[in-house]
Short mmCIF file of the C-alpha atoms (twelve columns), coordinates in Angstrom:
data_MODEL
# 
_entry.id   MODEL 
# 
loop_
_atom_site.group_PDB 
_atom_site.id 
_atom_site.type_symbol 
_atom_site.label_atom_id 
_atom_site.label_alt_id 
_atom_site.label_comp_id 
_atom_site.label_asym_id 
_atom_site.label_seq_id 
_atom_site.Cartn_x 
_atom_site.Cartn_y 
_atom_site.Cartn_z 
_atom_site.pdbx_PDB_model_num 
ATOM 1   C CA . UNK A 1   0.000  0.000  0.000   1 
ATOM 2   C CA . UNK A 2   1.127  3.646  -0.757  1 
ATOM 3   C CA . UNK A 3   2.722  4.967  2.401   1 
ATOM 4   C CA . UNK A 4   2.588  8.349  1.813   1 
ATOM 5   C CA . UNK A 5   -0.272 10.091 3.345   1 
ATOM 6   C CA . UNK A 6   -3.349 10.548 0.518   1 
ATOM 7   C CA . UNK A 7   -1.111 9.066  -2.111  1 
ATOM 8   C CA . UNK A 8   -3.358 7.884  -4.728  1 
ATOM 9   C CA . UNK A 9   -3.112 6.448  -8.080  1 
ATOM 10  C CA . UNK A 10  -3.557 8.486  -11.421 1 
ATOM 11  C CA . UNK A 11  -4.682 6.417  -14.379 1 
ATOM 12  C CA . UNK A 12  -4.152 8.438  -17.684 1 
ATOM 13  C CA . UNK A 13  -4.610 7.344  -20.990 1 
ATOM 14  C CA . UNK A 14  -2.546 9.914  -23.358 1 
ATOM 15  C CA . UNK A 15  -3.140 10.733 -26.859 1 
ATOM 16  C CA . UNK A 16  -1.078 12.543 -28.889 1 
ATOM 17  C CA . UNK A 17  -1.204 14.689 -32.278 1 
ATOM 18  C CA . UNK A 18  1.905  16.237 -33.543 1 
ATOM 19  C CA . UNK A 19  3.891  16.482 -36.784 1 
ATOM 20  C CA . UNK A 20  7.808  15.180 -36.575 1 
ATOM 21  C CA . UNK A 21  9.886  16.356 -39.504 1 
ATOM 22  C CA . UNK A 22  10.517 13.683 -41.989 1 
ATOM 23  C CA . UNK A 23  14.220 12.287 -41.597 1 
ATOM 24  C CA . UNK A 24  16.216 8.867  -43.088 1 
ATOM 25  C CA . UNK A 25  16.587 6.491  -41.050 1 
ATOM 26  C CA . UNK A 26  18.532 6.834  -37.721 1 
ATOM 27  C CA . UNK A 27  22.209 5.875  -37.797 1 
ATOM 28  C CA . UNK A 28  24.741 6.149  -34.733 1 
ATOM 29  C CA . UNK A 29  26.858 9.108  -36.008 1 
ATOM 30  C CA . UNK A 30  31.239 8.669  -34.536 1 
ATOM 31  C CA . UNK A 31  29.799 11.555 -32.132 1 
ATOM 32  C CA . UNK A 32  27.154 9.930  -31.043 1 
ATOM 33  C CA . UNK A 33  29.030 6.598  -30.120 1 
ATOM 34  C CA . UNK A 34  32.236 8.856  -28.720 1 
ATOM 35  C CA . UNK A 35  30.119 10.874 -26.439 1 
ATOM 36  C CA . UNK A 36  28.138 7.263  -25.174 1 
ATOM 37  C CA . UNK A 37  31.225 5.370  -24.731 1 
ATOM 38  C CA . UNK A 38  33.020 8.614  -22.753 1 
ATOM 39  C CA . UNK A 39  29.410 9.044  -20.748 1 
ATOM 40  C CA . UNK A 40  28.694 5.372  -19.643 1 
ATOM 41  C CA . UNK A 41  32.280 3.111  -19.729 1 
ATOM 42  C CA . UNK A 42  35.104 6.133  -19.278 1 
ATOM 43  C CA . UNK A 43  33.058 8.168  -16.784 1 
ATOM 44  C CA . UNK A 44  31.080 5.409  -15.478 1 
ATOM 45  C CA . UNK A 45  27.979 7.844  -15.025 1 
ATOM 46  C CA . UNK A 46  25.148 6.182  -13.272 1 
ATOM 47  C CA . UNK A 47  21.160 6.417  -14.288 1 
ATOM 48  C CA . UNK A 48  20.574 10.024 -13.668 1 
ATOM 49  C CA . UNK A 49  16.911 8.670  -11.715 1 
ATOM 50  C CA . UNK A 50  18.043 5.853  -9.970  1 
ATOM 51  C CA . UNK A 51  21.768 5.646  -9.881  1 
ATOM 52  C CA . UNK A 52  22.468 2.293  -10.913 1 
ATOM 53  C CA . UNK A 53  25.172 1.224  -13.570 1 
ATOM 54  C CA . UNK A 54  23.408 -1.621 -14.651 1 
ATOM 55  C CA . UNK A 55  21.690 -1.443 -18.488 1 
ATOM 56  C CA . UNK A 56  22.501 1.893  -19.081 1 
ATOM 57  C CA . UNK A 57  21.639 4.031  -22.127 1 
ATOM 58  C CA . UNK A 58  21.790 7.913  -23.168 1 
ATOM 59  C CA . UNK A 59  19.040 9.909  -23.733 1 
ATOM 60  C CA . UNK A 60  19.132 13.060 -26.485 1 
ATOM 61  C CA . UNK A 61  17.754 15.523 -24.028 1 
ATOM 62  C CA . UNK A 62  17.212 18.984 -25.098 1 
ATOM 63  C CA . UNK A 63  17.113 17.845 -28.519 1 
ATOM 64  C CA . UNK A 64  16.190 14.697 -30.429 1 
ATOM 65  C CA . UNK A 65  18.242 13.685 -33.308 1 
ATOM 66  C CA . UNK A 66  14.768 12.571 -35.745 1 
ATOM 67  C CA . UNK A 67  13.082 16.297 -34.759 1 
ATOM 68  C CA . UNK A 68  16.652 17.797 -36.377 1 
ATOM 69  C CA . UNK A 69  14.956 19.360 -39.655 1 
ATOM 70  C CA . UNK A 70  12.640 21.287 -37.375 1 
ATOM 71  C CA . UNK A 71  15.160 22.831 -34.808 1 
ATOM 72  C CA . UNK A 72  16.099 26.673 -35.216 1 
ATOM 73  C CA . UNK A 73  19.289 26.300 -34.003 1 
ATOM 74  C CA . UNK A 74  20.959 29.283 -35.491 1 
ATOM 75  C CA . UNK A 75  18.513 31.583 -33.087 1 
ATOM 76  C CA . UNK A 76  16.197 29.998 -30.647 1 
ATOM 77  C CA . UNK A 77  18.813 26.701 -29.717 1 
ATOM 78  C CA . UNK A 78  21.623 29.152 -29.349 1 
ATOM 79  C CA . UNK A 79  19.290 31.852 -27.313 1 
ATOM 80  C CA . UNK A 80  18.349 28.567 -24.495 1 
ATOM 81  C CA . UNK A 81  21.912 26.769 -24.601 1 
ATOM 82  C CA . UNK A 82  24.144 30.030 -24.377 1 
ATOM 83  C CA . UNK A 83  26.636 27.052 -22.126 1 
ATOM 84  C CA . UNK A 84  27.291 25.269 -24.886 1 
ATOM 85  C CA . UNK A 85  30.070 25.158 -27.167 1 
ATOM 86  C CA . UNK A 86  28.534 27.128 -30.260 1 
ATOM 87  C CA . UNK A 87  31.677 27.417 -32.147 1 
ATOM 88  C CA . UNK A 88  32.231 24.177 -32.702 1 
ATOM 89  C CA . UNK A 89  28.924 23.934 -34.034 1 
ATOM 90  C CA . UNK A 90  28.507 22.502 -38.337 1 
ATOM 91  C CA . UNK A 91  25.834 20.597 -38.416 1 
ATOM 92  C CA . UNK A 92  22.857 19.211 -35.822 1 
ATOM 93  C CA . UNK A 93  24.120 16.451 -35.037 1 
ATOM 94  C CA . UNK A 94  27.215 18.493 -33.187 1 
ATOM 95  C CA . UNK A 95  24.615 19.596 -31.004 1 
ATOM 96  C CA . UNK A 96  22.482 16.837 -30.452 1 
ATOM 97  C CA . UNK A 97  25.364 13.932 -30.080 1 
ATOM 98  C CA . UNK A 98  27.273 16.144 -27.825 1 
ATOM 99  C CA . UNK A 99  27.774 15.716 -24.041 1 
ATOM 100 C CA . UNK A 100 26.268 18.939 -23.512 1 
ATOM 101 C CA . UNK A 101 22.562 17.290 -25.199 1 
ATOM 102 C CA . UNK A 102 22.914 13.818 -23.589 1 
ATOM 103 C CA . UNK A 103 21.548 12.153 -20.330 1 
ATOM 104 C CA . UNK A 104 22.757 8.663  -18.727 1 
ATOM 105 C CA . UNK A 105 19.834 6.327  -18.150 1 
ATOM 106 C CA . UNK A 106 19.035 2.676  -16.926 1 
ATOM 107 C CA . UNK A 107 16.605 0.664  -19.464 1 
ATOM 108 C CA . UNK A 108 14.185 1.363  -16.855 1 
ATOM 109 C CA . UNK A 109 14.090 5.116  -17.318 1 
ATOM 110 C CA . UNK A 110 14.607 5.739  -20.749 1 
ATOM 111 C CA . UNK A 111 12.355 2.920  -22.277 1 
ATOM 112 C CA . UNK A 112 10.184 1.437  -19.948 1 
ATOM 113 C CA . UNK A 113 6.662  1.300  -19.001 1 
ATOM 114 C CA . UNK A 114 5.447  3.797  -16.529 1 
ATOM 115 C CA . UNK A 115 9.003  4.972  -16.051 1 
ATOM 116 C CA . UNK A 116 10.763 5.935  -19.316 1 
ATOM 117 C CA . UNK A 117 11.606 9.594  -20.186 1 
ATOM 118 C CA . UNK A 118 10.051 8.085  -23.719 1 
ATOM 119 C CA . UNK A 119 6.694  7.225  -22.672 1 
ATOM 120 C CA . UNK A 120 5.700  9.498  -19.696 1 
ATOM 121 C CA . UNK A 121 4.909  13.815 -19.781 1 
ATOM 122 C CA . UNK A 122 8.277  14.798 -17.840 1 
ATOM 123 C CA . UNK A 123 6.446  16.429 -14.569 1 
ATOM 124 C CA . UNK A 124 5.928  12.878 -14.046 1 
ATOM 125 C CA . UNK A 125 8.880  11.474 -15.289 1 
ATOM 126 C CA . UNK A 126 11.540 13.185 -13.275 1 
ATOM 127 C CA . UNK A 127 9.050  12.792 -10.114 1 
ATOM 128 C CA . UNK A 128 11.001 9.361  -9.842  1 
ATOM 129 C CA . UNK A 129 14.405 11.316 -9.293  1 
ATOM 130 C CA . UNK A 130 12.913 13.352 -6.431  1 
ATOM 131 C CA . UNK A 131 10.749 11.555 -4.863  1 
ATOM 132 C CA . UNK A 132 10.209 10.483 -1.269  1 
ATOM 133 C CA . UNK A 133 11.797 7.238  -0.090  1 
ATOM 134 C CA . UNK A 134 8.596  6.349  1.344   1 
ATOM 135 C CA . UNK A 135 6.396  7.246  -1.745  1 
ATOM 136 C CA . UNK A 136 5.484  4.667  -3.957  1 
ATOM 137 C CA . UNK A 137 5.483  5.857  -7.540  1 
ATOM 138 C CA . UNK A 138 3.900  2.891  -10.185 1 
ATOM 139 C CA . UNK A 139 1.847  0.142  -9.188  1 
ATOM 140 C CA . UNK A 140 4.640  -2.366 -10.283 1 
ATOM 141 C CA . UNK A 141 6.839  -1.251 -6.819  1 
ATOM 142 C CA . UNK A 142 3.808  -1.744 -4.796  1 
ATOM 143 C CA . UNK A 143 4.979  -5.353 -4.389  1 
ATOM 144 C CA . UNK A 144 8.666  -4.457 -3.197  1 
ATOM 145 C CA . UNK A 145 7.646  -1.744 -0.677  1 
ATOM 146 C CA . UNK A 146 5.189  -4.299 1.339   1 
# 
């Protein structure tokens, strides 16, 4: 049972309607698998939710590499990421590959049900990272707090 006091369980069912710019295919770029390589085996960063090193991934957070074609990144990118490295800057994907765009996650947060960056609006998404020890966030860890 939730142990939080008047924790209670929201049930949404989410529909969404958007256009995504049309792109080919996806293919790791040499940024791409430099920056994952330096982010999860050099630095050995941990999930940025739970903290674990085990089935980690990165996430492209500020930017995703298949919305590319529909980023203004010579005003409104540069205007909200003043930090990052704009001169070395010659195509998206020296953006969106870099460090500066990435995020280390577990399976778990990245992918999965009720808990992946992917699949939930982020309000409720990075709840997970701040949340209570006590408070019991999905009904699957219902189970592992009785």
């Amino acid at each position: 049972m939730p142990q939080v006091k008047n924790e209670h369980e929201v049930h949404e069912t989410i529909e969404i309607d958007v256009f995504y710019p049309d792109h080919p295919p996806r293919k790791e770029s040499a940024l791409f698998t430099k920056t994952k390589h330096h982010l999860v085996h050099v630095l050995d960063t941990p999930c940025k939710v739970c903290g674990t090193k085990e089935k980690r991934e990165v996430h492209h957070f500020h930017a995703e590499w298949a919305d590319s074609e529909g980023i203004d990144f010579d005003v409104k990118m540069r205007k909200l990421h003043p930090n990052f490295d704009w001169s070395k800057f010659k195509e998206p994907s020296d953006f969106i590959d870099s460090e500066y765009n990435m995020m280390v996650l577990c399976e778990k947060h990245h992918r999965g049900k009720d808990h992946g960056i992917h699949l939930l609006p982020y309000p409720f998404w990075i709840m997970q990272e701040i949340q209570k020890t006590e408070f019991i966030y999905s009904p699957d860890e219902l189970s592992e707090a009785e």
